[in-house]
Structure formats: C-alpha cells, structure tokens
C-alpha positions as CSV (number, residue, x, y, z in Angstrom):
1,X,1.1,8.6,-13.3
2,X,3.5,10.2,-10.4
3,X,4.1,13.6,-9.4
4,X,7.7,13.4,-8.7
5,X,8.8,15.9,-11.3
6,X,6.5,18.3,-10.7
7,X,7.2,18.6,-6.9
8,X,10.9,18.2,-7.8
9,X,10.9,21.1,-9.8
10,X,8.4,23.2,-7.6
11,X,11.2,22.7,-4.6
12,X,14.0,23.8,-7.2
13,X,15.4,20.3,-6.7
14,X,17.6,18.0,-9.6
15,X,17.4,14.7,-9.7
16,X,21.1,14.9,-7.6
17,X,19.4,16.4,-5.2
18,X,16.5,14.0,-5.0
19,X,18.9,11.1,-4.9
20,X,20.8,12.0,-2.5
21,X,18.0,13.0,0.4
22,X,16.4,9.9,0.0
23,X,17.0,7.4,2.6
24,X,19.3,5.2,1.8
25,X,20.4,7.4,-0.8
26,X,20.3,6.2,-4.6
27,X,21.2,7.8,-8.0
28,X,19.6,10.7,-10.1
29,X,18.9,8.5,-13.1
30,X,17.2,6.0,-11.1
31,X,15.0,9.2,-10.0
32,X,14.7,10.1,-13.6
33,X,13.5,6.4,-14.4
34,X,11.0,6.4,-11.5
35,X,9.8,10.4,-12.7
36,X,9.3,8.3,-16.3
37,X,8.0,5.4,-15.3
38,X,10.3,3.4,-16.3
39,X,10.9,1.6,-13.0
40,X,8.0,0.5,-11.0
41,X,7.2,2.9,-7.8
42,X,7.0,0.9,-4.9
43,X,5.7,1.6,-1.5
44,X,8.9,1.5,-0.5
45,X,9.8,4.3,-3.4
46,X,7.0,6.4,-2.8
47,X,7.5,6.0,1.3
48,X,11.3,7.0,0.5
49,X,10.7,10.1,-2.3
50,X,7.8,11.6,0.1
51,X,10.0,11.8,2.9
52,X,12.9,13.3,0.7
53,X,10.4,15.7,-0.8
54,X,8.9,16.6,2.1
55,X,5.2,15.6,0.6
56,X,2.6,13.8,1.1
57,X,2.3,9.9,-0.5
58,X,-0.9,11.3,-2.6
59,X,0.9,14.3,-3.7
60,X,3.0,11.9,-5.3
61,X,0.6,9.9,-6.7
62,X,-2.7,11.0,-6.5
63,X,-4.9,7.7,-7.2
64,X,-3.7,7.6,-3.2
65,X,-5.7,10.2,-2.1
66,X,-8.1,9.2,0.5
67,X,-11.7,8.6,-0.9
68,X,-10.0,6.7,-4.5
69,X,-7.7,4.5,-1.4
70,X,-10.8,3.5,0.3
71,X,-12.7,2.8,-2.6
72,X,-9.8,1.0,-4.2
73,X,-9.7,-0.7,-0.9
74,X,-12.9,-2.0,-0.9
75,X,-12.9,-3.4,-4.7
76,X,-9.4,-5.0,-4.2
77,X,-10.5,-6.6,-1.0
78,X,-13.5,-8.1,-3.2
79,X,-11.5,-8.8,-6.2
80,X,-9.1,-10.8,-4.5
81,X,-11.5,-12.7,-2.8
82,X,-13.4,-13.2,-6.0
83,X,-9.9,-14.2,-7.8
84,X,-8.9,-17.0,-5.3
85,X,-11.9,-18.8,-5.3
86,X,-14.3,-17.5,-3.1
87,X,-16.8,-16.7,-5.3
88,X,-19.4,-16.3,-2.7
89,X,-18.8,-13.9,0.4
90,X,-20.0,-16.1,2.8
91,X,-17.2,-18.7,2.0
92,X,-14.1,-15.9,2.8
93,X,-16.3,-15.3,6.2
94,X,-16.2,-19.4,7.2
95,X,-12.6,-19.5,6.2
96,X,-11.5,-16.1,8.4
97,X,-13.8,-17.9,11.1
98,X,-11.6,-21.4,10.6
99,X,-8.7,-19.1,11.4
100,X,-9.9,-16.8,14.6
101,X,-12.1,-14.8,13.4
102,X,-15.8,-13.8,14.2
103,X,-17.6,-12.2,11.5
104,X,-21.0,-11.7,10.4
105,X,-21.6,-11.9,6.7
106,X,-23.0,-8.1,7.1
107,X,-19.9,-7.2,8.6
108,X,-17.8,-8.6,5.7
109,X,-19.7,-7.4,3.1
110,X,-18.6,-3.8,4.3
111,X,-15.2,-4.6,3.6
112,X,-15.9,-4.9,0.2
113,X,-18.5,-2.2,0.1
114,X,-17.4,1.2,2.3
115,X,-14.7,0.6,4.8
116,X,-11.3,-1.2,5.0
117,X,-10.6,-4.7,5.6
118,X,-9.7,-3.6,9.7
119,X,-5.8,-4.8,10.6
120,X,-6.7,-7.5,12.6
121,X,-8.1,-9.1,9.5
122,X,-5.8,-7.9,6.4
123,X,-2.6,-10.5,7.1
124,X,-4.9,-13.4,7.4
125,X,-7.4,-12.1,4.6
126,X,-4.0,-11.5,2.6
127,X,-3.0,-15.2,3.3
128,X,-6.5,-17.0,2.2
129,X,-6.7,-15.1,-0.8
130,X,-3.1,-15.1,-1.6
131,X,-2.1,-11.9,-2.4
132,X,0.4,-9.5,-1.1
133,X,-0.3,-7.0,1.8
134,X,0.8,-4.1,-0.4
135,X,-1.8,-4.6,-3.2
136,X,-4.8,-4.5,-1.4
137,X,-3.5,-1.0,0.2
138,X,-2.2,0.2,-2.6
139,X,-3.0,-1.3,-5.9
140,X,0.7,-1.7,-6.0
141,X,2.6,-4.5,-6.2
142,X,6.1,-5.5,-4.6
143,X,8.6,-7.1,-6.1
144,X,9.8,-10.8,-4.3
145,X,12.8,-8.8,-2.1
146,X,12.5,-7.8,1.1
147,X,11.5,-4.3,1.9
148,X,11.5,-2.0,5.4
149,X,9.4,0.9,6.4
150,X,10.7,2.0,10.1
151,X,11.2,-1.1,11.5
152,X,8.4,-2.9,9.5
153,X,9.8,-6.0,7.6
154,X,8.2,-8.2,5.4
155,X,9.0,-10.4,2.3
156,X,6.5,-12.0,-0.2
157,X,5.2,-14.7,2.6
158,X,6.0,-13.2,5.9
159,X,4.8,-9.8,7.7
160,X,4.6,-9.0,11.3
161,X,3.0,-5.7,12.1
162,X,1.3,-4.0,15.3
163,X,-1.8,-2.3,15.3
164,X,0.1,1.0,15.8
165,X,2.6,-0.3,12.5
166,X,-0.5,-1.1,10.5
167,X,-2.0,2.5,11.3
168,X,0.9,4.5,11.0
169,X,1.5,2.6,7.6
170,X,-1.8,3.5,6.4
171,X,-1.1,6.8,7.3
172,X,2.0,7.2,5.7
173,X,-0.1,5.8,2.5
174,X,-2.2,8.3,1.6
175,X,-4.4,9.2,5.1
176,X,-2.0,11.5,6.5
177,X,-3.1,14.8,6.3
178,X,-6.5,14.6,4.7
C-alpha cells in the first residue's frame, strides 16, 4: 500500500493540486487511481509524486525504506537467478565471468545474502537472468514503454546508466535521507 493520500492531505493538497505539480503534469483522477491502487505505481510514478510532494520515495511507500530495500534486494537478486535457470550460484558467477566479470563465488553469494548486486554488475546480471532493471531495485515492475528519470532512459531491453546515474537512482529510491 502507498502513502500518497496521507501526505496529500497532511500538505492540505487535492488531487488538482497533486496533478498539476507533478512533472509533466497529469490529471487528479489519475492521482486518485494511483492513491487507490487502481493503477500500478511505477518508479517513474513514485519518482514523479515524491518530487511533487516534496517527500521522500519511502514515505510514499514504505516497503522502500532502506533495511526492507536491501533485504528485498538481496532475495530478488537470488530469486531471479534461481528463476532463469541458474539453480546453483556458481553457474550465475561463470556466466557474469563469460561476460567481464571477476567474481568469487564468496563474493556473489553476498549479493544474495547482505549487500546489493554493485552497478557494475546489475545491467548484465539483469540481462542473464532476464529481468528488468526496475524489479530487482524495487520489486516493481515497468510496463513495456519507455520511461526517463533526469536524463536516464531505458525501455524493456536497453539501459545505459553511469555509476553516478545508478547511485543517484538508488538514492532517489528509497536511500536518500536514511
């Protein structure tokens, strides 16, 4: 569940005003539907209501907060490994090393245990198992269309992201301020 009508109506704001300070702007029933849950909420919606609320990402939806997002991290990163066929750890760590990438089993087996996948490894993780980069952040998913935080773009099969992007996006996830 989301917090948007409680902040909302904490600030004084209607749904109006909601619609129109979010960035583009949109309309007050699709506020009210996202308030309901009637429409998914995206990263891209909770990236776009936090800013026009003036909040933080895991006031809006608490299961962001920081300890549940690197928890969640960690089982998603596992679960989607598990999911796409890797059903043993040391497989994911001989197909990231196919691609690039140096890892000791050890080392991987944080991942799925206490930290987060690091951003030099998410895309490519992301690719093998084939999932989206969203869901192992968030839990969320995105729809197929093309989405833009800053000047971050991505669609289902493509994303190019800096270090800085990936941290800042992080942040702007549910590590900023906590």
């Amino acid at each position: 569940m989301n917090n948007i009508k409680k902040i909302r109506k904490t600030l004084g704001l209607t749904l109006e005003d909601v619609a129109k300070r979010c960035d583009p702007p949109t309309t007050a029933k699709q506020i009210s539907r996202l308030e309901k849950g009637e429409r998914r909420l995206t990263l891209d919606w909770i990236m776009r209501l936090s800013k026009s609320l003036n909040c933080l990402s895991s006031e809006l939806v608490p299961e962001l907060s920081q300890n549940k997002t690197v928890s969640g991290i960690c089982k998603r990163t596992k679960q989607a490994r598990i999911d796409s066929g890797f059903k043993d750890a040391k497989d994911i760590v001989a197909a990231l090393s196919e691609q690039g990438y140096v890892i000791t089993l050890d080392t991987y087996y944080k991942y799925e245990n206490r930290t987060p996948i690091p951003h030099n490894l998410i895309f490519t993780f992301c690719s093998l198992t084939n999932v989206n980069i969203e869901w192992p952040l968030t839990g969320l998913a995105i729809d197929n269309t093309q989405f833009t935080v800053d000047n971050i773009k991505t669609t289902q099969n493509t994303i190019t992201l800096t270090k800085d992007q990936y941290i800042k996006l992080l942040e702007k996830i549910a590590f900023k301020g906590e």
